[in-house]
TORPA-4810 file (N, C-alpha, C, O; in nm, 3 decimals):
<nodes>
NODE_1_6.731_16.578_10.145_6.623_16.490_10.188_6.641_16.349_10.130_6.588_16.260_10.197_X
NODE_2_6.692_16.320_10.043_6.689_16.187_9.899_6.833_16.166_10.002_6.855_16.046_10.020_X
NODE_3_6.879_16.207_10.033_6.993_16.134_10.065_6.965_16.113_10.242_7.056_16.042_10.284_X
NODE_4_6.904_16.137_10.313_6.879_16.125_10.449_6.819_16.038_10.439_6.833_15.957_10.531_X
NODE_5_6.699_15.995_10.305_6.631_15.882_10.353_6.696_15.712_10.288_6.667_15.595_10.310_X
NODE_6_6.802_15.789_10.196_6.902_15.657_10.186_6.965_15.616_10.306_6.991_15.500_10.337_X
NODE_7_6.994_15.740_10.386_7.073_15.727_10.524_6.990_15.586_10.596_7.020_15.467_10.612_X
NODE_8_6.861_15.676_10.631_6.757_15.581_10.710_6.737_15.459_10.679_6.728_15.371_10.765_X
NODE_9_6.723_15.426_10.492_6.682_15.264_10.466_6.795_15.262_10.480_6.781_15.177_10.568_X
NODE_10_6.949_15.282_10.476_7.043_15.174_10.544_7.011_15.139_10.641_6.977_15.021_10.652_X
NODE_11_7.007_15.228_10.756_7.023_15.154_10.899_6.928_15.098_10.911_6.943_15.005_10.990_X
NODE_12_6.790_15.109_10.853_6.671_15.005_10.907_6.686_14.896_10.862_6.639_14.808_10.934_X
NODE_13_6.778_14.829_10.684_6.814_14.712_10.679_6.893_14.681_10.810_6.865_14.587_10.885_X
NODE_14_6.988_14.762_10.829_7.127_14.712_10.918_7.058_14.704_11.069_7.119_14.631_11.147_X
NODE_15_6.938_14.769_11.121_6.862_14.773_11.253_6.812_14.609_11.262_6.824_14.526_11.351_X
NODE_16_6.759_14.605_11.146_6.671_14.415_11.129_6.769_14.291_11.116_6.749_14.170_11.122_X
NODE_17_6.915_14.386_11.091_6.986_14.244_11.113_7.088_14.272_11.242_7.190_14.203_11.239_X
NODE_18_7.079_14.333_11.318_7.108_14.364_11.443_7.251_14.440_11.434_7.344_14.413_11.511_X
NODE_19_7.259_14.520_11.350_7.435_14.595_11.292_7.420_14.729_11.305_7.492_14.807_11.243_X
NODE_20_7.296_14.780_11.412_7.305_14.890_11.439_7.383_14.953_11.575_7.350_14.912_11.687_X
NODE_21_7.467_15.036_11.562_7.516_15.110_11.703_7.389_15.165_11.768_7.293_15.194_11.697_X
NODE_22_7.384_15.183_11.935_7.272_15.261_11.991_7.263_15.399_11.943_7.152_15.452_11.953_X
NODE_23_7.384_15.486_11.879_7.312_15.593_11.862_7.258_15.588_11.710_7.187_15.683_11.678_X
NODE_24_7.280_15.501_11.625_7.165_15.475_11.536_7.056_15.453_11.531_6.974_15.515_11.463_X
NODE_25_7.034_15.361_11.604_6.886_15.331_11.656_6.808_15.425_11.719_6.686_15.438_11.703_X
NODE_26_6.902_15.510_11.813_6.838_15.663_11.869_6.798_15.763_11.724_6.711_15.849_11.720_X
NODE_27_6.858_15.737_11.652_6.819_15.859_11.510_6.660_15.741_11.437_6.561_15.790_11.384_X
NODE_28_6.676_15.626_11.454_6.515_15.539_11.369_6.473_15.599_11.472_6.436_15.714_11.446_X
NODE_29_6.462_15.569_11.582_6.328_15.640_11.680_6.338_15.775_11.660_6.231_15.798_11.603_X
NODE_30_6.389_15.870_11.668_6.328_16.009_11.648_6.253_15.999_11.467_6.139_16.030_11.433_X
NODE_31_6.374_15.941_11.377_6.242_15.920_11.252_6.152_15.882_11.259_6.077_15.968_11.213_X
NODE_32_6.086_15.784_11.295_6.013_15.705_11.331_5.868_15.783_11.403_5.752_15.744_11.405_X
NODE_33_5.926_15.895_11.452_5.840_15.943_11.568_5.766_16.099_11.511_5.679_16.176_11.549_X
NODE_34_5.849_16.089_11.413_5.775_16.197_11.324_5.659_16.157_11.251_5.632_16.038_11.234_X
NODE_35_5.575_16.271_11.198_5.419_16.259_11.140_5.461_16.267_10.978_5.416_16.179_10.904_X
NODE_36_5.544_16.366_10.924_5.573_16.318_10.801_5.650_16.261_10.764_5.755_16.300_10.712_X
NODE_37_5.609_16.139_10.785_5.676_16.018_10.738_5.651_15.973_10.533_5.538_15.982_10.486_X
NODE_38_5.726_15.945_10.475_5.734_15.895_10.331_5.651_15.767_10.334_5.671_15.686_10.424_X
NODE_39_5.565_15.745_10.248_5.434_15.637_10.249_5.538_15.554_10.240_5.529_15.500_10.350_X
NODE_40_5.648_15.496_10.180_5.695_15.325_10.188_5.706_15.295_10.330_5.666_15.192_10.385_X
NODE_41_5.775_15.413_10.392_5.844_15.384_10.530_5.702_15.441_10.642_5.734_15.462_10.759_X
NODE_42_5.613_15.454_10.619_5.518_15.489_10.721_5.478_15.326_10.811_5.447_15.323_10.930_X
NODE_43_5.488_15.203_10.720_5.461_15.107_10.795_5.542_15.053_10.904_5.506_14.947_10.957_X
NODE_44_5.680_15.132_10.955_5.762_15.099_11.087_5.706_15.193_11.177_5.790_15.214_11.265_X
NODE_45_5.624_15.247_11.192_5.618_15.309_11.260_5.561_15.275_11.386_5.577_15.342_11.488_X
NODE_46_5.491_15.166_11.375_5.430_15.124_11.484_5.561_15.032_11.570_5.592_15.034_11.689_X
NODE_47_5.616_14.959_11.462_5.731_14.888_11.522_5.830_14.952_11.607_5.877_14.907_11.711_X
NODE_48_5.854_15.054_11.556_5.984_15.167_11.650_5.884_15.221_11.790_5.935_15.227_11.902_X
NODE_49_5.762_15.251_11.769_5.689_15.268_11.887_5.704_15.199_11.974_5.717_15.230_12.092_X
NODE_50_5.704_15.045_11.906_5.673_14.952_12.032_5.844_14.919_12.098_5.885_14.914_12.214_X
NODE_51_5.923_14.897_11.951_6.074_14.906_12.054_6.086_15.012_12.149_6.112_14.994_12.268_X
NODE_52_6.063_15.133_12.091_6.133_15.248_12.163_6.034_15.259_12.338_6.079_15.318_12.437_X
NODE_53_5.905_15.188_12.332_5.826_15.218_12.462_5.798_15.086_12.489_5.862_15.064_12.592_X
NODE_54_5.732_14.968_12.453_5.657_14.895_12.437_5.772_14.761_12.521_5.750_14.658_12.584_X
NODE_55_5.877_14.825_12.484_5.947_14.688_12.526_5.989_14.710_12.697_5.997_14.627_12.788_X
NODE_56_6.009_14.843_12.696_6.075_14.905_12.854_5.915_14.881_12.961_5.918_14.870_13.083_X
NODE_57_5.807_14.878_12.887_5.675_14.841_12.948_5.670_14.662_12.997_5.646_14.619_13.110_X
NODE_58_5.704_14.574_12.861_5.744_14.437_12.908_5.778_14.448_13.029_5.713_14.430_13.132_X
NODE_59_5.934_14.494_13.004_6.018_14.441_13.113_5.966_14.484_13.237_5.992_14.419_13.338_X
NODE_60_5.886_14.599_13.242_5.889_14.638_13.387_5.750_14.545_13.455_5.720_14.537_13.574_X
NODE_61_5.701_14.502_13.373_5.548_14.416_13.400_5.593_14.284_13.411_5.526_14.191_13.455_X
NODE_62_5.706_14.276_13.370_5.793_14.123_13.372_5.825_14.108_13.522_5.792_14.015_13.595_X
NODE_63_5.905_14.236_13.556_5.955_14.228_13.693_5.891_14.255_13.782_5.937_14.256_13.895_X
NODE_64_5.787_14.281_13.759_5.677_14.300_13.886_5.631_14.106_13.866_5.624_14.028_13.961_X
NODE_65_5.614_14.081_13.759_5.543_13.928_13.785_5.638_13.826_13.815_5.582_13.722_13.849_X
NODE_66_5.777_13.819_13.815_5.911_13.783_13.866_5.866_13.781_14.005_5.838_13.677_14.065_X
NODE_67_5.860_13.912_14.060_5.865_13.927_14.192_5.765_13.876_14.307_5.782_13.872_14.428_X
NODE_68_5.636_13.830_14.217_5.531_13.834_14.272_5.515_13.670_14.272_5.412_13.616_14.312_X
NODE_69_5.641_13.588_14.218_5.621_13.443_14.177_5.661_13.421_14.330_5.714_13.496_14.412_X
NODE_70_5.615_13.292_14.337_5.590_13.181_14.474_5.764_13.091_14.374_5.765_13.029_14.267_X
NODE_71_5.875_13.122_14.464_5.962_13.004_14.459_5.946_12.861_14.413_6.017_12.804_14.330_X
NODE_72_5.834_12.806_14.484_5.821_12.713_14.519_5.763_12.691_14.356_5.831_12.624_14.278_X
NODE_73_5.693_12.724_14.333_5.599_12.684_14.227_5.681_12.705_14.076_5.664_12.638_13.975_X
NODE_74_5.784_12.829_14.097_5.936_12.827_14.026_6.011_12.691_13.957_6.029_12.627_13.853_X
NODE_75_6.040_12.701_14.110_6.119_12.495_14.087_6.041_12.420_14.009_6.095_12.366_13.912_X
NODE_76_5.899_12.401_14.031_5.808_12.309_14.025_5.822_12.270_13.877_5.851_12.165_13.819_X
NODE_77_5.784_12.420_13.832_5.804_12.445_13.673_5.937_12.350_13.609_5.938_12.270_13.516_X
NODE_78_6.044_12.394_13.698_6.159_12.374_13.629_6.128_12.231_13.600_6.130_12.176_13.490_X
NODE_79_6.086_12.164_13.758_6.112_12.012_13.715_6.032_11.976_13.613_6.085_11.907_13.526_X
NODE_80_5.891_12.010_13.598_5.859_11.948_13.494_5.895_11.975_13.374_5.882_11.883_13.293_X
NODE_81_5.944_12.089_13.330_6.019_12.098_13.207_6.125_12.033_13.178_6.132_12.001_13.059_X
NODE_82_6.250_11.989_13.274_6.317_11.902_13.246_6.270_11.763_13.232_6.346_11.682_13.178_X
NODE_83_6.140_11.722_13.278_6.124_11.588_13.271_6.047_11.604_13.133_6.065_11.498_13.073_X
NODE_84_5.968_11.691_13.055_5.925_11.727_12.953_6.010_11.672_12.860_5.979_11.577_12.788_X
NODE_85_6.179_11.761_12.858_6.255_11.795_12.773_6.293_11.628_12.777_6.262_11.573_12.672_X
NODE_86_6.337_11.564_12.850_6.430_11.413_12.880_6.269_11.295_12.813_6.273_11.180_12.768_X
NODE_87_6.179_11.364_12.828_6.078_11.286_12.734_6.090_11.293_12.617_6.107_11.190_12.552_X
NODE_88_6.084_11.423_12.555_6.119_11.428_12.407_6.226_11.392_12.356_6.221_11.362_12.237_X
NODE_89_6.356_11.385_12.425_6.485_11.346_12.437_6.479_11.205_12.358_6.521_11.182_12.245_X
NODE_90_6.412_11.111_12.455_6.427_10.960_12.451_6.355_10.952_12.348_6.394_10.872_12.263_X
NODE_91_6.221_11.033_12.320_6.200_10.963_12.200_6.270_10.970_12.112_6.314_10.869_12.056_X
NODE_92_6.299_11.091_12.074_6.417_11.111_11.951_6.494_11.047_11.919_6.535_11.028_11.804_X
NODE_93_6.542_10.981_12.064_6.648_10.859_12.067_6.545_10.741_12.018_6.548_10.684_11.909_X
NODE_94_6.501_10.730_12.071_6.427_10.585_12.035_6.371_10.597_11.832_6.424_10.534_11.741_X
NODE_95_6.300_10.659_11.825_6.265_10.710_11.694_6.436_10.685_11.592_6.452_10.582_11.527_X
NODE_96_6.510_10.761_11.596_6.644_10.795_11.549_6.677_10.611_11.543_6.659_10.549_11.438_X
NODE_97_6.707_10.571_11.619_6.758_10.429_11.678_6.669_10.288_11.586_6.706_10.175_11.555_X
NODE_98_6.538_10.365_11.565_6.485_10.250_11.474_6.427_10.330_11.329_6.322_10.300_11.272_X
NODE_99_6.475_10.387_11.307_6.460_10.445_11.166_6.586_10.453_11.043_6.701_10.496_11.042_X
NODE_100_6.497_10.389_10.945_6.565_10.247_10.860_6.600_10.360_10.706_6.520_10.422_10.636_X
NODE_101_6.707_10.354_10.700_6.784_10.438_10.574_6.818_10.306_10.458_6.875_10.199_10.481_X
NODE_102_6.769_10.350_10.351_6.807_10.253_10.209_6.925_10.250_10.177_6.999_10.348_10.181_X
NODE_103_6.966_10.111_10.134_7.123_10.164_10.128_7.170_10.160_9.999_7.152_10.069_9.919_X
NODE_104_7.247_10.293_9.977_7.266_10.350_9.862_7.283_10.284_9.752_7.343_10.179_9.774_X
NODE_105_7.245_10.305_9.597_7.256_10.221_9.501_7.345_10.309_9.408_7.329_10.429_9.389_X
NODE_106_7.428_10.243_9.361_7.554_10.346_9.265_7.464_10.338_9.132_7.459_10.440_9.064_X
NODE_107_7.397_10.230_9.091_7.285_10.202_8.978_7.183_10.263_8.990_7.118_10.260_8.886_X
NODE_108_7.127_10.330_9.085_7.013_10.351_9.025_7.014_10.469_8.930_7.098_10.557_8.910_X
NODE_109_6.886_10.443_8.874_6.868_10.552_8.751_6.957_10.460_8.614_6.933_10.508_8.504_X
NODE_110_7.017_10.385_8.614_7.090_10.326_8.507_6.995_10.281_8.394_6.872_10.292_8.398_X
NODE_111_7.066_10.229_8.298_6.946_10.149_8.181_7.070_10.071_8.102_7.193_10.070_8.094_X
NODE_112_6.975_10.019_8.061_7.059_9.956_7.907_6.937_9.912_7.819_6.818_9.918_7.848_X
NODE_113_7.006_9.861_7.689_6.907_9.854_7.611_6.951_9.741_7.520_7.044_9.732_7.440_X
NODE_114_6.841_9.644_7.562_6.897_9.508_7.505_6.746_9.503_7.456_6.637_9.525_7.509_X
NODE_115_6.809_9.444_7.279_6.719_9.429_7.174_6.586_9.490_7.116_6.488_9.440_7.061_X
NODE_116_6.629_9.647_7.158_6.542_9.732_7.108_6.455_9.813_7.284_6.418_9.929_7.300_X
NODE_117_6.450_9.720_7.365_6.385_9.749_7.518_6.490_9.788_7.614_6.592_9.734_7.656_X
NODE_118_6.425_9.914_7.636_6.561_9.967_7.757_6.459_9.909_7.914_6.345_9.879_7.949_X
NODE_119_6.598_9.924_7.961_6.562_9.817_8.083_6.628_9.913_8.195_6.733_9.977_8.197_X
NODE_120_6.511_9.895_8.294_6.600_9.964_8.430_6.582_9.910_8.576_6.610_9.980_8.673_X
NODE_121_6.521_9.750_8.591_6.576_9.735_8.656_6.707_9.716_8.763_6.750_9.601_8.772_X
NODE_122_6.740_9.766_8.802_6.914_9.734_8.857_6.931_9.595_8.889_7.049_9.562_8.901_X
NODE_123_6.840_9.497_8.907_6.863_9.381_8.987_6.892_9.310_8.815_6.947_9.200_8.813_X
NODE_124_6.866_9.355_8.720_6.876_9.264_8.606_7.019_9.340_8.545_7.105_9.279_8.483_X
NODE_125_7.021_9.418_8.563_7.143_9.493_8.497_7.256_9.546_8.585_7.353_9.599_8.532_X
NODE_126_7.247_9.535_8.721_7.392_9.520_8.752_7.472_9.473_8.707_7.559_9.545_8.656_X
NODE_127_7.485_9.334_8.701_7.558_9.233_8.635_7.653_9.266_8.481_7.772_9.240_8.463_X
NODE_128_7.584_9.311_8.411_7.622_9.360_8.303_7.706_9.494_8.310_7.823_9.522_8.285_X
NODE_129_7.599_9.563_8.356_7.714_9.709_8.375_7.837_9.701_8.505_7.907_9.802_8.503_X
NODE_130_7.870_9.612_8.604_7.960_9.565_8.682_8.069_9.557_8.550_8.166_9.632_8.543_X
NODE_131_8.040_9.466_8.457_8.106_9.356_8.371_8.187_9.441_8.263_8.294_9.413_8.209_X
NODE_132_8.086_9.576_8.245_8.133_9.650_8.153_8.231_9.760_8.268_8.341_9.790_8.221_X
NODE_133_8.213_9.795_8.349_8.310_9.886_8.436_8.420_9.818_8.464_8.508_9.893_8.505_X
NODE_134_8.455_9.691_8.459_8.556_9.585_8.487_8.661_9.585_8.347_8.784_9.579_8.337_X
NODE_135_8.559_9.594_8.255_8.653_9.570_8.110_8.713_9.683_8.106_8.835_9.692_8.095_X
NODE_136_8.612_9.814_8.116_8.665_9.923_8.069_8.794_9.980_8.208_8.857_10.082_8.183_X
NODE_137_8.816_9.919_8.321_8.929_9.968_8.393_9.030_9.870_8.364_9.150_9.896_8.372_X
NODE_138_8.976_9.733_8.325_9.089_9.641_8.224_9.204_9.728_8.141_9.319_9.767_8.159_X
NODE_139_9.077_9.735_8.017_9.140_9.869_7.941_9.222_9.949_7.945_9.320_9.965_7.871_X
NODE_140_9.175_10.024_8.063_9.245_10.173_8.113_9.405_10.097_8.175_9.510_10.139_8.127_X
NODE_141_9.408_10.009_8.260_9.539_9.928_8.298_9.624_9.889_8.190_9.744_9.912_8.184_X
NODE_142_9.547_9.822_8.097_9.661_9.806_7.950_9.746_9.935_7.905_9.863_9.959_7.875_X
NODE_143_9.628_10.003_7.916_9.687_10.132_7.797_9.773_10.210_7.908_9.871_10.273_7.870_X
NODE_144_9.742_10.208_8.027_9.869_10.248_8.121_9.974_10.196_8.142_10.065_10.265_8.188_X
NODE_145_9.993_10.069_8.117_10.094_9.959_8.122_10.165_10.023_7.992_10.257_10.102_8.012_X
NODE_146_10.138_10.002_7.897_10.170_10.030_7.768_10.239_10.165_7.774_10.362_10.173_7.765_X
NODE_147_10.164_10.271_7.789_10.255_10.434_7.769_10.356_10.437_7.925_10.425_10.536_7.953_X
NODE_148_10.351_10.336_7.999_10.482_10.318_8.102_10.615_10.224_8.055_10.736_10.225_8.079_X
NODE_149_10.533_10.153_7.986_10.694_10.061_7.946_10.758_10.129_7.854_10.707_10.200_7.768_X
NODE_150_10.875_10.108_7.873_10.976_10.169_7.794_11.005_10.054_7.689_11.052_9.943_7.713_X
NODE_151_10.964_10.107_7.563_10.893_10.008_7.428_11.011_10.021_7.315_11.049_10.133_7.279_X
NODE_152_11.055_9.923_7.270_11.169_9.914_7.106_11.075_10.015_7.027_10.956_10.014_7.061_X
NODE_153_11.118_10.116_6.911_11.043_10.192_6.854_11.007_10.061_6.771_10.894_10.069_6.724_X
NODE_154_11.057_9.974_6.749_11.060_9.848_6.598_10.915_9.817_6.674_10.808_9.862_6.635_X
NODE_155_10.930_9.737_6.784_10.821_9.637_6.820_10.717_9.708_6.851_10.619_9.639_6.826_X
NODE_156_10.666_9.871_6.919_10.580_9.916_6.955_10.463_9.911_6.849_10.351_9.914_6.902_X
NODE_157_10.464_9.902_6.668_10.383_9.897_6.634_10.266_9.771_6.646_10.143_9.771_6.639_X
NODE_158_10.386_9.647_6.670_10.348_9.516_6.687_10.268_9.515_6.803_10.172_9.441_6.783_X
NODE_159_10.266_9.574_6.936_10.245_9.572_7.068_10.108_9.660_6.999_9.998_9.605_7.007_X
NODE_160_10.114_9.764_6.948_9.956_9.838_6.965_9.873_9.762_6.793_9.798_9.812_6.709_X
NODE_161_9.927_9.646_6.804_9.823_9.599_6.700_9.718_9.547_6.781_9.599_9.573_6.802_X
NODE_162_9.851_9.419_6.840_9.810_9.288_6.948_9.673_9.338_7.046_9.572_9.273_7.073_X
NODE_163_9.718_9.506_7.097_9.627_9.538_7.234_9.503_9.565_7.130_9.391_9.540_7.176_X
NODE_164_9.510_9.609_7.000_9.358_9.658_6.930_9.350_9.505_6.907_9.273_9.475_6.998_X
NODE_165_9.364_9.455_6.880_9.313_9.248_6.865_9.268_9.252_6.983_9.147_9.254_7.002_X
NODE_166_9.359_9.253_7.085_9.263_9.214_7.210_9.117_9.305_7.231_9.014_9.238_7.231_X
NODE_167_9.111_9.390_7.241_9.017_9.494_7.286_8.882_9.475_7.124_8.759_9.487_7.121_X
NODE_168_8.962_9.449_7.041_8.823_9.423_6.898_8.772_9.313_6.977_8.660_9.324_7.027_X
NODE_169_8.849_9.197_6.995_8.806_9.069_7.011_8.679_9.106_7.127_8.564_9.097_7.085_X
NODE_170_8.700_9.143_7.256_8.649_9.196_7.391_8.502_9.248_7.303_8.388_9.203_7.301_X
NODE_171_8.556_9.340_7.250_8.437_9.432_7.216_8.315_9.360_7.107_8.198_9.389_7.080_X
NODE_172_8.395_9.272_7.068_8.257_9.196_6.931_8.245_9.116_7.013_8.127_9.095_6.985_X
NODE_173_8.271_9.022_7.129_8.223_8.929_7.197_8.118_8.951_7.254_8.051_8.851_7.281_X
NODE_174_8.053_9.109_7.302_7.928_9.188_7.384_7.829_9.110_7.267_7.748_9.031_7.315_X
NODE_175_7.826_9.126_7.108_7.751_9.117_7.013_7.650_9.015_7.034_7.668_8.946_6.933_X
NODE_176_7.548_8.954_7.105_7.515_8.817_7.085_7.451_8.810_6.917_7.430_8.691_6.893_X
NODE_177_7.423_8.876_6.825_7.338_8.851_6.727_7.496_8.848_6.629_7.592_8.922_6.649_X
NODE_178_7.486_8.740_6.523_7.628_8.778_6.439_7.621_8.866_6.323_7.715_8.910_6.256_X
NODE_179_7.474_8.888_6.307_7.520_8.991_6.186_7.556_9.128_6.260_7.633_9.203_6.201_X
NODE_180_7.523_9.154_6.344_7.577_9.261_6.395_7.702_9.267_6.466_7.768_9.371_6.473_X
NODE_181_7.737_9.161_6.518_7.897_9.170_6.547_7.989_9.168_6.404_8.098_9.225_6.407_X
NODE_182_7.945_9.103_6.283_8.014_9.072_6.157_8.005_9.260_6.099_8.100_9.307_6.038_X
NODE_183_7.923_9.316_6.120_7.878_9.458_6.084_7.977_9.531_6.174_8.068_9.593_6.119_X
NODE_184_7.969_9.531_6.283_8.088_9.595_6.420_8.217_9.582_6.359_8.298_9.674_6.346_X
NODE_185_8.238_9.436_6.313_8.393_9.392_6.282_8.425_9.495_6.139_8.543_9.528_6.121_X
NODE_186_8.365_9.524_6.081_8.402_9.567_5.940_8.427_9.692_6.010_8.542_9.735_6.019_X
NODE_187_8.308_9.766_6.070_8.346_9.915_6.093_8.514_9.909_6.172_8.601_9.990_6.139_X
NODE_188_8.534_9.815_6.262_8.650_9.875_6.353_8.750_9.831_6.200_8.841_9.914_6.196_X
NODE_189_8.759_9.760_6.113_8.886_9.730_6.039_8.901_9.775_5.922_8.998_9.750_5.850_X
NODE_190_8.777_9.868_5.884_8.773_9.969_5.749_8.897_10.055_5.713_8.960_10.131_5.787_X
NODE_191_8.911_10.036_5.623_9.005_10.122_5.569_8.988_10.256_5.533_9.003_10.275_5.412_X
NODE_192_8.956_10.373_5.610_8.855_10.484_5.608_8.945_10.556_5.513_8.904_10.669_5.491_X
NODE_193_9.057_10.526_5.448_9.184_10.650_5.420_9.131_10.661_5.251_9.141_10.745_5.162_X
NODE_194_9.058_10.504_5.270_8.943_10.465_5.097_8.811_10.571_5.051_8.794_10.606_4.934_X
NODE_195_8.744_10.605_5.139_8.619_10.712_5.158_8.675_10.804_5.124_8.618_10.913_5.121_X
</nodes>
């Protein structure tokens, strides 16, 4: 029994997503059509009623009112549904055609934080963060330039002083206040090997 009615909730998942063969569906309707039914599954029962009878009743009340239609009044239908459909059509078009999309901001949501106040306008801080994405692919070009050239072992120490001069210099120039760029400068040139 425990295993017949695992049988059954398969196919009634697999019936609702349409993965049943007809002679499956012939075994839900005879379940279905029984009186002792298991209380979870007693609520299809009306549903398999109405597939198994309810629908062969449609159709045949369908085709009697098919048959009983005036042609004429057929067409009639049609046309106005196509002129219906070519109404809703155009608007869509028309609607679609004047409906206005923002155009995308790579900033938004950004901030920065100048002199204690973080700031998020984008119209004030593009500029800056542009300025800083510019340095920092600067950057990234040096230091690629650099591990591509084929470098004297003598002079390479000389070459990665020069690029940290350049890039300190870059980097304390952001400072507008000098005790804090004079504070910046010590940290990048500390002698940490002293600590």
């Amino acid at each position: 029994m425990i295993y017949e009615l695992e049988k059954i909730e398969d196919m009634l998942m697999r019936f609702f997503e349409g993965q049943t063969s007809g002679e499956e569906e012939q075994t839900l309707y005879r379940f279905f059509d029984r009186e002792d039914l298991p209380a979870h599954l007693a609520c299809y029962k009306p549903v398999f009623k109405y597939f198994e009878t309810g629908l062969a009743e449609e159709a045949a009340s369908l085709a009697v009112a098919k048959s009983r239609r005036n042609p004429r009044i057929s067409v009639k239908r049609w046309r106005i549904g196509a002129g219906l459909a070519a109404a809703v059509a155009t608007g869509c078009i028309i609607m679609l055609s004047h409906w206005k999309t923002d155009a995308f901001d790579p900033y938004e949501g950004s901030c920065i934080i100048r002199g204690g106040v973080r700031l998020t306008d984008t119209k004030i801080i593009r500029p800056e963060l542009e300025k800083t994405f510019r340095e920092a692919f600067e950057q990234q070009a040096d230091m690629e330039r650099l591990m591509n050239e084929p470098v004297d072992p003598d002079d390479m120490l000389e070459q990665y002083r020069q690029t940290f001069e350049r890039q300190q210099s870059t980097f304390l120039s952001g400072f507008t206040d000098p005790y804090a760029r004079e504070e910046a400068r010590k940290l990048l040139t500390a002698d940490y090997n002293n600590f």
